[in-house]
mmCIF file as gemmi writes it, N, C-alpha and C atoms, coordinates in Angstrom:
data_model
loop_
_atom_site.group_PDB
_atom_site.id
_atom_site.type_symbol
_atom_site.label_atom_id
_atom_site.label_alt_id
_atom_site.label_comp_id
_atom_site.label_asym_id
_atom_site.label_entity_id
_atom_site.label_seq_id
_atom_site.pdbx_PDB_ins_code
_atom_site.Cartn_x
_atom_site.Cartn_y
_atom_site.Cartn_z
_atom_site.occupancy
_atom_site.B_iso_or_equiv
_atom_site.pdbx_formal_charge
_atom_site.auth_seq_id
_atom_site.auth_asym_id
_atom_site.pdbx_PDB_model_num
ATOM 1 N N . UNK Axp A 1 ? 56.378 1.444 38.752 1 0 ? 1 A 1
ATOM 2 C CA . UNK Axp A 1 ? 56.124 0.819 37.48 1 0 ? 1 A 1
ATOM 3 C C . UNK Axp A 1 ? 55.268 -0.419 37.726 1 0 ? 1 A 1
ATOM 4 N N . UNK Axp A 2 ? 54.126 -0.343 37.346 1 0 ? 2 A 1
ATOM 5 C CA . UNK Axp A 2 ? 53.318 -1.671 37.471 1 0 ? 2 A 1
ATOM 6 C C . UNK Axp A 2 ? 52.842 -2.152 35.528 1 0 ? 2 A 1
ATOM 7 N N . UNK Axp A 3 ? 52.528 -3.431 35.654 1 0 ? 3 A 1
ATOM 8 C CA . UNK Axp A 3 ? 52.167 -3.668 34.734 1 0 ? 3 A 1
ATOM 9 C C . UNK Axp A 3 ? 50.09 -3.602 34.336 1 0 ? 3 A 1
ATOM 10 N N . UNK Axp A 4 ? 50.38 -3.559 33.65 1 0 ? 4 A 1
ATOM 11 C CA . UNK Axp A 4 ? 48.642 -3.339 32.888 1 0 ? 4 A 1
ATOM 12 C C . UNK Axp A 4 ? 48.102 -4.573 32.129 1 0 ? 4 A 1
ATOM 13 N N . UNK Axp A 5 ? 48.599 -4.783 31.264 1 0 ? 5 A 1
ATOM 14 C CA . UNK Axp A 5 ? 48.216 -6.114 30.161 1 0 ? 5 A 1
ATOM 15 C C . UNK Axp A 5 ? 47.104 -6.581 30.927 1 0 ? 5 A 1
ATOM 16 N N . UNK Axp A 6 ? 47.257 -7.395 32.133 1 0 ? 6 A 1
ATOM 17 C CA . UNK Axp A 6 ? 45.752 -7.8 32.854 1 0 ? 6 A 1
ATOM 18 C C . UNK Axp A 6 ? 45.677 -6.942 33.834 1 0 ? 6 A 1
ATOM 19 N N . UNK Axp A 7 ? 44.101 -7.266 33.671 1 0 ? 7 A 1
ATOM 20 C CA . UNK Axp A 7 ? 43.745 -5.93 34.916 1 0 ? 7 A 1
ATOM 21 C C . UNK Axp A 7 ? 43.749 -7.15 36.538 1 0 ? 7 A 1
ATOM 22 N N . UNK Axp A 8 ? 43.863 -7.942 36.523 1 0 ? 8 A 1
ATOM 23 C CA . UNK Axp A 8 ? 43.704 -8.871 37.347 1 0 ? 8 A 1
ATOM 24 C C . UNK Axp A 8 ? 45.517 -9.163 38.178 1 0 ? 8 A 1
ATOM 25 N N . UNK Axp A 9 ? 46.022 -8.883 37.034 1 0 ? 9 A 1
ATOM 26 C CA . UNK Axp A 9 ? 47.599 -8.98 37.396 1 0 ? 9 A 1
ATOM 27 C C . UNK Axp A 9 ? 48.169 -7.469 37.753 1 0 ? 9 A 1
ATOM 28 N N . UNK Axp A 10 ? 49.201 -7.458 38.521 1 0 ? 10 A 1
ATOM 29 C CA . UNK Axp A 10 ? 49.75 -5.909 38.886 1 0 ? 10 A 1
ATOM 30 C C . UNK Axp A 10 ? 51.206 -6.874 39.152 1 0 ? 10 A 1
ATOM 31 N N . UNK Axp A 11 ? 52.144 -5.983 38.636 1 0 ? 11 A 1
ATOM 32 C CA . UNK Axp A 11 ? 53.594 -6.314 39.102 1 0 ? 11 A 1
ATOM 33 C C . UNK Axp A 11 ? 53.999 -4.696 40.018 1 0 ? 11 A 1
ATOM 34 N N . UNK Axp A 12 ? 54.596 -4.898 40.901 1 0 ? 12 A 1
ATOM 35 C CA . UNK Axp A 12 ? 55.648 -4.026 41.165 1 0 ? 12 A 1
ATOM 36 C C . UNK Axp A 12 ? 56.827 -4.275 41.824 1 0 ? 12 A 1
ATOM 37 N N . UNK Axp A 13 ? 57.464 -3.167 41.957 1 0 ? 13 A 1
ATOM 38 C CA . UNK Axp A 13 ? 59.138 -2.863 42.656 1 0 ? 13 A 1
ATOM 39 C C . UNK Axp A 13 ? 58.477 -2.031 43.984 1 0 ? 13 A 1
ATOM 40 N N . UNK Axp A 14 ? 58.563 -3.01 44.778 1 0 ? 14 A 1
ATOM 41 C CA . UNK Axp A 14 ? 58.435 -2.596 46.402 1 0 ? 14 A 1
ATOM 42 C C . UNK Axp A 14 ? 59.426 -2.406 46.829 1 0 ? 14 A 1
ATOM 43 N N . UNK Axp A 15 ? 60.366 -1.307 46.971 1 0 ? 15 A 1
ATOM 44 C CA . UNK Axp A 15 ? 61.565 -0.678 47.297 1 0 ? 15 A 1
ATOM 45 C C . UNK Axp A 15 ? 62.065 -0.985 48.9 1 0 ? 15 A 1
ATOM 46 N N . UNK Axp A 16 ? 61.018 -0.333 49.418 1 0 ? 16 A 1
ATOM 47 C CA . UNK Axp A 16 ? 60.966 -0.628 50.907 1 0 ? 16 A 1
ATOM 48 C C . UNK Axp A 16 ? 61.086 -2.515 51.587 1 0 ? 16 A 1
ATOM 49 N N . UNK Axp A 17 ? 61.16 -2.964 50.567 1 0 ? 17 A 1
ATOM 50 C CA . UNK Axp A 17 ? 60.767 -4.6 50.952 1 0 ? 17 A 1
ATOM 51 C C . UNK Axp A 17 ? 61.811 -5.232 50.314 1 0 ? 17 A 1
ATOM 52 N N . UNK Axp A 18 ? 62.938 -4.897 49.111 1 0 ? 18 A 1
ATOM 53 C CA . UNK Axp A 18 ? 63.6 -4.774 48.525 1 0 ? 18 A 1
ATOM 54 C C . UNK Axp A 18 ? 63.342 -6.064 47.858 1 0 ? 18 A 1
ATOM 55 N N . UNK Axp A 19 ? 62.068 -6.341 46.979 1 0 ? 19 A 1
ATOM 56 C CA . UNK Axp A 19 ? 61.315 -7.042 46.011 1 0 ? 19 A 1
ATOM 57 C C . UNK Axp A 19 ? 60.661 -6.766 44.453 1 0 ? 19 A 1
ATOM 58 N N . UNK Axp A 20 ? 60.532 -7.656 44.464 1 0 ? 20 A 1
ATOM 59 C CA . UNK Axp A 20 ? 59.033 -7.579 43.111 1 0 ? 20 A 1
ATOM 60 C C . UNK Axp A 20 ? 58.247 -7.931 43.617 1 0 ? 20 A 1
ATOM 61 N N . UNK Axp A 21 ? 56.973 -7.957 43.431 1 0 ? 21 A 1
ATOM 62 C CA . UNK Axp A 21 ? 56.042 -8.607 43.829 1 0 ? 21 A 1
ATOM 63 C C . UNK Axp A 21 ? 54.714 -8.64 42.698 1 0 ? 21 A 1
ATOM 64 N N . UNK Axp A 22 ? 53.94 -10.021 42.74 1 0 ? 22 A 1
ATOM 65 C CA . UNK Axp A 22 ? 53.129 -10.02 41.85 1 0 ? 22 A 1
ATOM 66 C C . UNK Axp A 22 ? 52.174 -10.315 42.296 1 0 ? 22 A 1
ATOM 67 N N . UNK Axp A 23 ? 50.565 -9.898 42.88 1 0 ? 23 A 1
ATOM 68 C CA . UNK Axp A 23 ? 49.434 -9.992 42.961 1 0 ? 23 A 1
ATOM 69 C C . UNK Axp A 23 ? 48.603 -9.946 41.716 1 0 ? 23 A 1
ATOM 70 N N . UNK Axp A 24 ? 47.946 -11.275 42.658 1 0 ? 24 A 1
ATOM 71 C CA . UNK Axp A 24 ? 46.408 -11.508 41.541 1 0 ? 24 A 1
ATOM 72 C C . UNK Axp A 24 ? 45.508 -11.095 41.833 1 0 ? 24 A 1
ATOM 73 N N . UNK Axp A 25 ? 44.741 -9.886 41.901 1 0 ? 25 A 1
ATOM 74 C CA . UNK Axp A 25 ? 43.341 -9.726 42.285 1 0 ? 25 A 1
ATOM 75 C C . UNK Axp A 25 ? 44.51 -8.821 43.522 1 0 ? 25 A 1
ATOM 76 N N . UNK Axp A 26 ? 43.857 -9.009 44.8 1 0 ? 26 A 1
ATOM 77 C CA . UNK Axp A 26 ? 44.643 -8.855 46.112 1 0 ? 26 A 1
ATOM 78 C C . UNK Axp A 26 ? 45.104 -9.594 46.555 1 0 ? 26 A 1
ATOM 79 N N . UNK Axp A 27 ? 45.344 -10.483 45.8 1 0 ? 27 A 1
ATOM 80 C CA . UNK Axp A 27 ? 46.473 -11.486 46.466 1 0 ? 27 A 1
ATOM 81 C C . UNK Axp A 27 ? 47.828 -11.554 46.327 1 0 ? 27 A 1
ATOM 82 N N . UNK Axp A 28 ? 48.786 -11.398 47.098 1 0 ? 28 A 1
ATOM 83 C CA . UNK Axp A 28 ? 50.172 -11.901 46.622 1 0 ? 28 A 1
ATOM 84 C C . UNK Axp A 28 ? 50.648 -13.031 46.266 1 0 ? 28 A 1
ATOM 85 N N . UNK Axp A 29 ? 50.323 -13.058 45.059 1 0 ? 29 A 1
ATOM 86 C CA . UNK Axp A 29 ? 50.681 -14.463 44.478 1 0 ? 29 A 1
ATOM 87 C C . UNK Axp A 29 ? 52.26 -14.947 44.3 1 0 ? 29 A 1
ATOM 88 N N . UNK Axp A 30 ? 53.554 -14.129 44.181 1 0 ? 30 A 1
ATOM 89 C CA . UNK Axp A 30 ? 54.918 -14.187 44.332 1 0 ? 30 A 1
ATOM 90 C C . UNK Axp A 30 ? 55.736 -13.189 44.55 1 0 ? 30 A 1
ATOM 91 N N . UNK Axp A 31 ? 56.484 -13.304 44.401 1 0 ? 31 A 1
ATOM 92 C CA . UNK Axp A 31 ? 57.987 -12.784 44.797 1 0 ? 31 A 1
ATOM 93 C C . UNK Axp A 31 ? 58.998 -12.768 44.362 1 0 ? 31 A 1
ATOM 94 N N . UNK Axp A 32 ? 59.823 -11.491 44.438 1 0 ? 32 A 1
ATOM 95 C CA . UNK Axp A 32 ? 61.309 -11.791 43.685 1 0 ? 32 A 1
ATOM 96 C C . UNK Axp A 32 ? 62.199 -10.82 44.764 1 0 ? 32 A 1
ATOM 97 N N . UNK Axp A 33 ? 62.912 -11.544 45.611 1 0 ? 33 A 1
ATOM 98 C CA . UNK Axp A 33 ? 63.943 -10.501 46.562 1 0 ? 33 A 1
ATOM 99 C C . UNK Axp A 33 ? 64.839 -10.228 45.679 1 0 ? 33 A 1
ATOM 100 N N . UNK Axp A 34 ? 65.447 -9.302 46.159 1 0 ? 34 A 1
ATOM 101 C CA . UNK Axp A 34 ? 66.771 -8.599 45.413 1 0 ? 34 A 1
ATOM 102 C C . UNK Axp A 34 ? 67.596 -7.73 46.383 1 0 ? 34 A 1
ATOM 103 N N . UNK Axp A 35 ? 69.005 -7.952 46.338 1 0 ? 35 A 1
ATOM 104 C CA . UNK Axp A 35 ? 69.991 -6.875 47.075 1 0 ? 35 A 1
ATOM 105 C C . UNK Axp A 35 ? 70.126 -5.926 46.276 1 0 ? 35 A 1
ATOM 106 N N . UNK Axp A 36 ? 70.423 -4.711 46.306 1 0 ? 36 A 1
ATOM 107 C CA . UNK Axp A 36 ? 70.331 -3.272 45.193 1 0 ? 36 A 1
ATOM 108 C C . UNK Axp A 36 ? 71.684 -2.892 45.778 1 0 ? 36 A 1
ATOM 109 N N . UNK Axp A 37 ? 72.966 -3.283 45.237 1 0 ? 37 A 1
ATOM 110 C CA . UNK Axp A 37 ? 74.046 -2.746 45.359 1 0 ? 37 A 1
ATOM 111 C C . UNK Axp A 37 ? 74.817 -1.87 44.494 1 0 ? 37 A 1
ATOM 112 N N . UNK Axp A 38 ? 74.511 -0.757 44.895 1 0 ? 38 A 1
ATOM 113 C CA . UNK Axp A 38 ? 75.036 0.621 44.25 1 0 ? 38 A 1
ATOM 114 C C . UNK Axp A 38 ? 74.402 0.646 42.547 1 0 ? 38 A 1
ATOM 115 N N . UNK Axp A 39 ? 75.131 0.426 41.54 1 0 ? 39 A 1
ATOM 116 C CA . UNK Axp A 39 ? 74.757 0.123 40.527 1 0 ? 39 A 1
ATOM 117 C C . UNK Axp A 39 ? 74.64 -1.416 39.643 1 0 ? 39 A 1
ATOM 118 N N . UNK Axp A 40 ? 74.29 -2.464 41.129 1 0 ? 40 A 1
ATOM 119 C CA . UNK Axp A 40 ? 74.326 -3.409 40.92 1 0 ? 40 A 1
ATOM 120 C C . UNK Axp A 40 ? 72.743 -4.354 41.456 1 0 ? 40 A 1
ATOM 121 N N . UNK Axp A 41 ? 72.01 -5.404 40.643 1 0 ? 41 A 1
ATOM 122 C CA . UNK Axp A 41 ? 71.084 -5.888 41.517 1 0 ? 41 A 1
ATOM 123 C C . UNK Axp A 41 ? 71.647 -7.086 41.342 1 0 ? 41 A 1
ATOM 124 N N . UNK Axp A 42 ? 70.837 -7.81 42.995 1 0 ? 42 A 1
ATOM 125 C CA . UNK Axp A 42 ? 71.541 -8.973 43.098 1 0 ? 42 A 1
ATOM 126 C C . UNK Axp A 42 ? 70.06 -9.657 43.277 1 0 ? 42 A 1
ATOM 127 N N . UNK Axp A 43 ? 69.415 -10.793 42.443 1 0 ? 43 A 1
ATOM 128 C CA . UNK Axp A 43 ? 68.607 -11.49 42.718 1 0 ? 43 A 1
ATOM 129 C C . UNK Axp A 43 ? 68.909 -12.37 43.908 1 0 ? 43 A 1
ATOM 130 N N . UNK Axp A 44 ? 68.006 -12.651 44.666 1 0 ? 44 A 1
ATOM 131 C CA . UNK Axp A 44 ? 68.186 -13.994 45.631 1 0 ? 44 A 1
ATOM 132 C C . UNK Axp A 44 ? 67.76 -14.665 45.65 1 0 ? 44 A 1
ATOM 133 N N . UNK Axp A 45 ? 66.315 -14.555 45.634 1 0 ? 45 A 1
ATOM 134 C CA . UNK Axp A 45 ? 64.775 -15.614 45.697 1 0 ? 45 A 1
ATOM 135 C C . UNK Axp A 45 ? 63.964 -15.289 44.759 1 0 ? 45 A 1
ATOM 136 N N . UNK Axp A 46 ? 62.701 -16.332 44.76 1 0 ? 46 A 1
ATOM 137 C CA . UNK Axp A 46 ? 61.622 -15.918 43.77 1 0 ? 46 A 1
ATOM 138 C C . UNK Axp A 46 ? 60.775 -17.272 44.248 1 0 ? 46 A 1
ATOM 139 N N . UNK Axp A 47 ? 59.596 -16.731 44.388 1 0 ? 47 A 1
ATOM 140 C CA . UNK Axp A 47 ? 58.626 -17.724 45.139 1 0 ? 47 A 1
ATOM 141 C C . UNK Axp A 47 ? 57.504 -17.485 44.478 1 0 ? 47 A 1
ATOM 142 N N . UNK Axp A 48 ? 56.327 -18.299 44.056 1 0 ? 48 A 1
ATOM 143 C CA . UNK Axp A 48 ? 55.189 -18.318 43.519 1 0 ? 48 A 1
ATOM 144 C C . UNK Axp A 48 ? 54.355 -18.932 44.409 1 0 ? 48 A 1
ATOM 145 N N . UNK Axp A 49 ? 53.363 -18.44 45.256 1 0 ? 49 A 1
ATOM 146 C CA . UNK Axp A 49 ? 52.648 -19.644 45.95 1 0 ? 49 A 1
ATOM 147 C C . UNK Axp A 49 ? 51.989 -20.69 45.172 1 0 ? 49 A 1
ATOM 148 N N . UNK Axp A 50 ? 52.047 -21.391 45.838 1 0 ? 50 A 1
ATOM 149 C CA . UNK Axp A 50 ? 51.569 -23.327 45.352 1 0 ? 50 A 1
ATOM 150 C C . UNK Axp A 50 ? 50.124 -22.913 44.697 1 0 ? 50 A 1
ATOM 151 N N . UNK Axp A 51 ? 49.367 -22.078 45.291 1 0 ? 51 A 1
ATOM 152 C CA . UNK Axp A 51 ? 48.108 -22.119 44.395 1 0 ? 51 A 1
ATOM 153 C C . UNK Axp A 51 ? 47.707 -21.18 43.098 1 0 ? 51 A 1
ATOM 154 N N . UNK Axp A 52 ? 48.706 -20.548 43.118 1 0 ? 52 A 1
ATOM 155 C CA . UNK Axp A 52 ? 48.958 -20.135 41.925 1 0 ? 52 A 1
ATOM 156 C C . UNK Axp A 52 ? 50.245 -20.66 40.83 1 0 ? 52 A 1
ATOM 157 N N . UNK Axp A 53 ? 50.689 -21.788 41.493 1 0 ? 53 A 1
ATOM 158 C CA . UNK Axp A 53 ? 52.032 -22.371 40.707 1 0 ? 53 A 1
ATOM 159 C C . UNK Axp A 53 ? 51.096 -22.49 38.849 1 0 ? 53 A 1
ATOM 160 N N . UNK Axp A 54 ? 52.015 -23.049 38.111 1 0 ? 54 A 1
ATOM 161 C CA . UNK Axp A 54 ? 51.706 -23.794 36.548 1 0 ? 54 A 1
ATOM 162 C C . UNK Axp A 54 ? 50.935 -22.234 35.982 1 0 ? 54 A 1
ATOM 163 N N . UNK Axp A 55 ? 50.966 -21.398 36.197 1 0 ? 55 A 1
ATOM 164 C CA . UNK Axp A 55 ? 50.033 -20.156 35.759 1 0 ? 55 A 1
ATOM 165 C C . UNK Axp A 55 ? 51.252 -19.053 34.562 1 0 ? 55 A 1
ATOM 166 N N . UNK Axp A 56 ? 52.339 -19.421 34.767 1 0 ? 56 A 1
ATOM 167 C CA . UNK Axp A 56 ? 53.383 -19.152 34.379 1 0 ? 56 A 1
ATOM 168 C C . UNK Axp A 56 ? 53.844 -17.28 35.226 1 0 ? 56 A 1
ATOM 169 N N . UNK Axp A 57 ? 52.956 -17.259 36.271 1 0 ? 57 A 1
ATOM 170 C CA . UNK Axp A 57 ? 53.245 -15.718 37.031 1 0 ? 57 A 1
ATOM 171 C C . UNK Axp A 57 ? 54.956 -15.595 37.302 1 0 ? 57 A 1
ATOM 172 N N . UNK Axp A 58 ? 55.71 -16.429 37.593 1 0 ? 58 A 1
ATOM 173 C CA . UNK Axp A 58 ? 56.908 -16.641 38.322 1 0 ? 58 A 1
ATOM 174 C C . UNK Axp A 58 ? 58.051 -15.896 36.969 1 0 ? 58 A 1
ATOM 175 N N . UNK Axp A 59 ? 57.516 -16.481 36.529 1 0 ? 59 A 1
ATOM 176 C CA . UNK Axp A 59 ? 58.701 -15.879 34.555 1 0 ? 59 A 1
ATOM 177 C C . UNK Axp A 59 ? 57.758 -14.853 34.115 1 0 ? 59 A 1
ATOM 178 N N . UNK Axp A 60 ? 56.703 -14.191 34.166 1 0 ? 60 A 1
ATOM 179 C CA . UNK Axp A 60 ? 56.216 -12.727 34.3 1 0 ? 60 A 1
ATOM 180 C C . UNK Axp A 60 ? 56.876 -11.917 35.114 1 0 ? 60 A 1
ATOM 181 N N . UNK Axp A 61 ? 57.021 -12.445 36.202 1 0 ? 61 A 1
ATOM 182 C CA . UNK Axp A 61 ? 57.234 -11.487 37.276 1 0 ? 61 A 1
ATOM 183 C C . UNK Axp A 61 ? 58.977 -11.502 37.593 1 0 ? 61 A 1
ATOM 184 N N . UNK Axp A 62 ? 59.544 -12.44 37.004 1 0 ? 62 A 1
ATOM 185 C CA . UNK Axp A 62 ? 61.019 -11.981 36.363 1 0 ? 62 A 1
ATOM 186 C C . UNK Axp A 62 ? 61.501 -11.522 35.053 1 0 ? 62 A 1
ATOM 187 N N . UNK Axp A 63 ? 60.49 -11.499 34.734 1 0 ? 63 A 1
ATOM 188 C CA . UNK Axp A 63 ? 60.254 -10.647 32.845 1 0 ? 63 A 1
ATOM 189 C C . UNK Axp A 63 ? 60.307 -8.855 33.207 1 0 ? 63 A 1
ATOM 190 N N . UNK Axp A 64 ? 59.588 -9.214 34.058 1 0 ? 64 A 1
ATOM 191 C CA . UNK Axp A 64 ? 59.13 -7.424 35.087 1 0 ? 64 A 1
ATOM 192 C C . UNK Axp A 64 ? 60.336 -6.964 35.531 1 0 ? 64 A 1
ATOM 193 N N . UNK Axp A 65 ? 60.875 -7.506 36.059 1 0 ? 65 A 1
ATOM 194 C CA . UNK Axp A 65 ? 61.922 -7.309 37.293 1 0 ? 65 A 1
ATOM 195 C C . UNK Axp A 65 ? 62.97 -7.163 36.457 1 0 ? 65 A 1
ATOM 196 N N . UNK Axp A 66 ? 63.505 -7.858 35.507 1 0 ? 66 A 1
ATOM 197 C CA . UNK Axp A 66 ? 64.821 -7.918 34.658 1 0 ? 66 A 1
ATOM 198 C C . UNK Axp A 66 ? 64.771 -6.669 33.606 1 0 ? 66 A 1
ATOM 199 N N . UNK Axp A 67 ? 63.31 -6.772 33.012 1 0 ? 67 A 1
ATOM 200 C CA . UNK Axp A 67 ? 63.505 -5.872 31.756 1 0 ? 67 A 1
ATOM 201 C C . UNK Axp A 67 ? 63.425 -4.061 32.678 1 0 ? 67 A 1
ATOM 202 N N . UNK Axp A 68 ? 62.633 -3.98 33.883 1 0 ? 68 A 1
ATOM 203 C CA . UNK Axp A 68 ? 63.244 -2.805 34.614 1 0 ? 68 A 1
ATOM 204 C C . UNK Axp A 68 ? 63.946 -2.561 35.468 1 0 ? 68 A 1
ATOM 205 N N . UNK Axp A 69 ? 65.333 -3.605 35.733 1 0 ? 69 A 1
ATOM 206 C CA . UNK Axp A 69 ? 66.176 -3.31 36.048 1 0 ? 69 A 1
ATOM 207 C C . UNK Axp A 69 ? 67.482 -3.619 34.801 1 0 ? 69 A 1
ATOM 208 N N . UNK Axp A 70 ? 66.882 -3.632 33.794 1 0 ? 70 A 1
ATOM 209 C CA . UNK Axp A 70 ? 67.809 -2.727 32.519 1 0 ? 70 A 1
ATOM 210 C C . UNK Axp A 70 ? 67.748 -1.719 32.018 1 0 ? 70 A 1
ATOM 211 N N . UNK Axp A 71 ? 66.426 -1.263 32.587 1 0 ? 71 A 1
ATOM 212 C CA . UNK Axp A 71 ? 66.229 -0.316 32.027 1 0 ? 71 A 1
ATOM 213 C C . UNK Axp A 71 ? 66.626 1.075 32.993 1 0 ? 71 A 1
ATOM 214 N N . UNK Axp A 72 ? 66.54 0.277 33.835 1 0 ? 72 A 1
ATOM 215 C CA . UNK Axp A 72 ? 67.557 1.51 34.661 1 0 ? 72 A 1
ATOM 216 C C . UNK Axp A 72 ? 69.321 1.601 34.731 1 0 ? 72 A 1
ATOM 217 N N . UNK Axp A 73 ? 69.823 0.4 33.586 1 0 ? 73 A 1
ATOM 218 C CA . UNK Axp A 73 ? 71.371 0.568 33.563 1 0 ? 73 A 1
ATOM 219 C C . UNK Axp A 73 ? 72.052 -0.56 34.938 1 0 ? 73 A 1
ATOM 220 N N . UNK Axp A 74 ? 71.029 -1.499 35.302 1 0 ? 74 A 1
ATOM 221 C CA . UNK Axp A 74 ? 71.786 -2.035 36.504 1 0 ? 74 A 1
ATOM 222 C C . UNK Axp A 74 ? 72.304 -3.258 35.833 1 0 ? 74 A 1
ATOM 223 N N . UNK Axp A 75 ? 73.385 -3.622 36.891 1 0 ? 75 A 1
ATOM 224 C CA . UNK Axp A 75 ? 74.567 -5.063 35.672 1 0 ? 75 A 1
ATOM 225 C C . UNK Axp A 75 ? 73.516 -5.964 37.126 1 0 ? 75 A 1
ATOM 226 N N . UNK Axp A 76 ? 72.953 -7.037 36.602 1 0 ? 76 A 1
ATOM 227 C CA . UNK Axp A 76 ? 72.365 -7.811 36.972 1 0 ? 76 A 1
ATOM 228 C C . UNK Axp A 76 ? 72.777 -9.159 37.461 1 0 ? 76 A 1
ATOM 229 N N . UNK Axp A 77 ? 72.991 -9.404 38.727 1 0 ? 77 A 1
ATOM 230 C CA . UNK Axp A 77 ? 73.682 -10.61 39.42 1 0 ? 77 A 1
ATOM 231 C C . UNK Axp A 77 ? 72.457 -12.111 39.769 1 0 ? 77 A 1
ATOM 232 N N . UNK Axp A 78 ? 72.247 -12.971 39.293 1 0 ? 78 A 1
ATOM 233 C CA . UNK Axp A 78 ? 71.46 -13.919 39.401 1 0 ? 78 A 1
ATOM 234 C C . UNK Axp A 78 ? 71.676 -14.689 40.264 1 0 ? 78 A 1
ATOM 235 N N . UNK Axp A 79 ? 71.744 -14.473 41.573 1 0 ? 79 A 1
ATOM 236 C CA . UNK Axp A 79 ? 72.19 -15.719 42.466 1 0 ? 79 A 1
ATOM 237 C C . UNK Axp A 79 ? 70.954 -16.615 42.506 1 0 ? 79 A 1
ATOM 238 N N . UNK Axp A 80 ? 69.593 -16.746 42.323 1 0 ? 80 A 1
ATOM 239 C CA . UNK Axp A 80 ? 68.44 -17.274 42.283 1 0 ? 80 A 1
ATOM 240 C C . UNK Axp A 80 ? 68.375 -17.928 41.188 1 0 ? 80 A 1
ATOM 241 N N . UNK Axp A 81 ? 68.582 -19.435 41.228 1 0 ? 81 A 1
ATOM 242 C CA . UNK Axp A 81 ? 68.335 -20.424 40.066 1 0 ? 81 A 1
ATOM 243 C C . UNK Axp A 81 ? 67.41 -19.901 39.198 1 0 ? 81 A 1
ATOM 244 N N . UNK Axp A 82 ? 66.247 -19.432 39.563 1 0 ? 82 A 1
ATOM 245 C CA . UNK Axp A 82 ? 65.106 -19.503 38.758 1 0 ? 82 A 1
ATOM 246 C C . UNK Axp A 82 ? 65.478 -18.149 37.844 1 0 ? 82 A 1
ATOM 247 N N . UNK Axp A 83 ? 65.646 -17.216 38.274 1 0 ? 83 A 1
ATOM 248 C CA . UNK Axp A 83 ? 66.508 -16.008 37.593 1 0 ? 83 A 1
ATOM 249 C C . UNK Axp A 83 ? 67.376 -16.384 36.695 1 0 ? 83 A 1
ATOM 250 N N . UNK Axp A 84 ? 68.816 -16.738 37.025 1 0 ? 84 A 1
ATOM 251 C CA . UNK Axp A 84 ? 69.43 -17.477 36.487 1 0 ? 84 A 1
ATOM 252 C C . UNK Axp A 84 ? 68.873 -17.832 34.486 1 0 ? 84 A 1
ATOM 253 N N . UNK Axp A 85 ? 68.472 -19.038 34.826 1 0 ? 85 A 1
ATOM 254 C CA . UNK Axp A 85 ? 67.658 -19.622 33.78 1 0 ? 85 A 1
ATOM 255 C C . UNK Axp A 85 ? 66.909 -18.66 33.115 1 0 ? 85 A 1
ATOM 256 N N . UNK Axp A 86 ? 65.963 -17.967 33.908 1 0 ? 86 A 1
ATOM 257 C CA . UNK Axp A 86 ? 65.097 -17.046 33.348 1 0 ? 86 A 1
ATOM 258 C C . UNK Axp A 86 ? 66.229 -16.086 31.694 1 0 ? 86 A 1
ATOM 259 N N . UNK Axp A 87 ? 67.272 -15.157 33.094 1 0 ? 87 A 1
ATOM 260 C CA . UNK Axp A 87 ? 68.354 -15.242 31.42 1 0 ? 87 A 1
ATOM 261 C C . UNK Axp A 87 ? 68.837 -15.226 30.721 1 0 ? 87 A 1
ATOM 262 N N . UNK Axp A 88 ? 69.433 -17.12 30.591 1 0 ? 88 A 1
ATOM 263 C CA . UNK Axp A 88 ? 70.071 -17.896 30.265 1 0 ? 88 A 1
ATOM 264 C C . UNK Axp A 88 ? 69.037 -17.774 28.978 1 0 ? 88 A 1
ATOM 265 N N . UNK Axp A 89 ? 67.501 -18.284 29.153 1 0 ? 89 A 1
ATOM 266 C CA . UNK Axp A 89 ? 66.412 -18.398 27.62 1 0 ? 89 A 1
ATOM 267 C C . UNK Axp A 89 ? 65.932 -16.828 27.52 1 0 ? 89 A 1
ATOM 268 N N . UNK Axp A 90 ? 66.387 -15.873 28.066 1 0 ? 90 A 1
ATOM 269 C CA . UNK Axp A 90 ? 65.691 -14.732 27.657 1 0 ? 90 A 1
ATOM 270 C C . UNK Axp A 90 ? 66.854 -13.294 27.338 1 0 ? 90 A 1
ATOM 271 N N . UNK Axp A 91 ? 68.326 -13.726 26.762 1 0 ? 91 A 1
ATOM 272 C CA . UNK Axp A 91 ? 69.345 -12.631 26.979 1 0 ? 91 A 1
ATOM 273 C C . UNK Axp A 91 ? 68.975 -11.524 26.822 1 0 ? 91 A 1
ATOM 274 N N . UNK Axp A 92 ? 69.351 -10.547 26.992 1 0 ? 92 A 1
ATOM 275 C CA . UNK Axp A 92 ? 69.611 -8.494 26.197 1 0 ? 92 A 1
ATOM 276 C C . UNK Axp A 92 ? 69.571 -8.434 25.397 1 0 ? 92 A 1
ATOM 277 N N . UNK Axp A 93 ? 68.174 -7.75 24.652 1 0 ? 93 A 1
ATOM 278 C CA . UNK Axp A 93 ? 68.628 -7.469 23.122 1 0 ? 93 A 1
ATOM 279 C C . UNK Axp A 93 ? 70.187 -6.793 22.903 1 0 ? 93 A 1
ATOM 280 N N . UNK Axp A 94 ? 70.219 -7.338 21.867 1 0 ? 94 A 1
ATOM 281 C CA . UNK Axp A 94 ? 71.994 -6.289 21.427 1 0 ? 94 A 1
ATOM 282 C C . UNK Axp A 94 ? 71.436 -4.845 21.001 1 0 ? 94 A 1
């Protein structure tokens, strides 16, 4: 599942790396680790490099990550502040 909206932006679920990841162009601009326990994900980290910080990629690329790992039915564990927060301002539709 990658995203489209920009052609400059690509999100995916790198399975093998057990991430998100968000490139700009060819760059890896961030990150989102995750533990995948059974029917459970566990956020850990989420990193934006510094030269792409203020771009708002970091809450895209947990917008990505959250809304398809609901959509696959997983109960979602936020140990990553930034997750966390992410959401705290963004709940489950009912």
């Amino acid at each position: 599942m990658a995203e489209a909206a920009d052609p400059e932006i690509e999100i995916q679920d790198v399975k093998a790396s057990s991430r998100y990841e968000i490139h700009v162009g060819t760059e890896l601009a961030g990150l989102a680790d995750y533990r995948l326990e059974g029917d459970r994900i566990a956020f850990t980290h989420t990193e934006v490099d510094p030269a792409h910080g203020g771009q708002g990629l970091g809450s895209r690329l947990i917008e990505f990550a959250v809304t398809d790992a609901r959509s696959r039915g997983l109960e979602i564990i936020p140990r990553c502040p930034f997750v966390r927060k992410w959401i705290e301002e963004n709940p489950a539709p009912a």
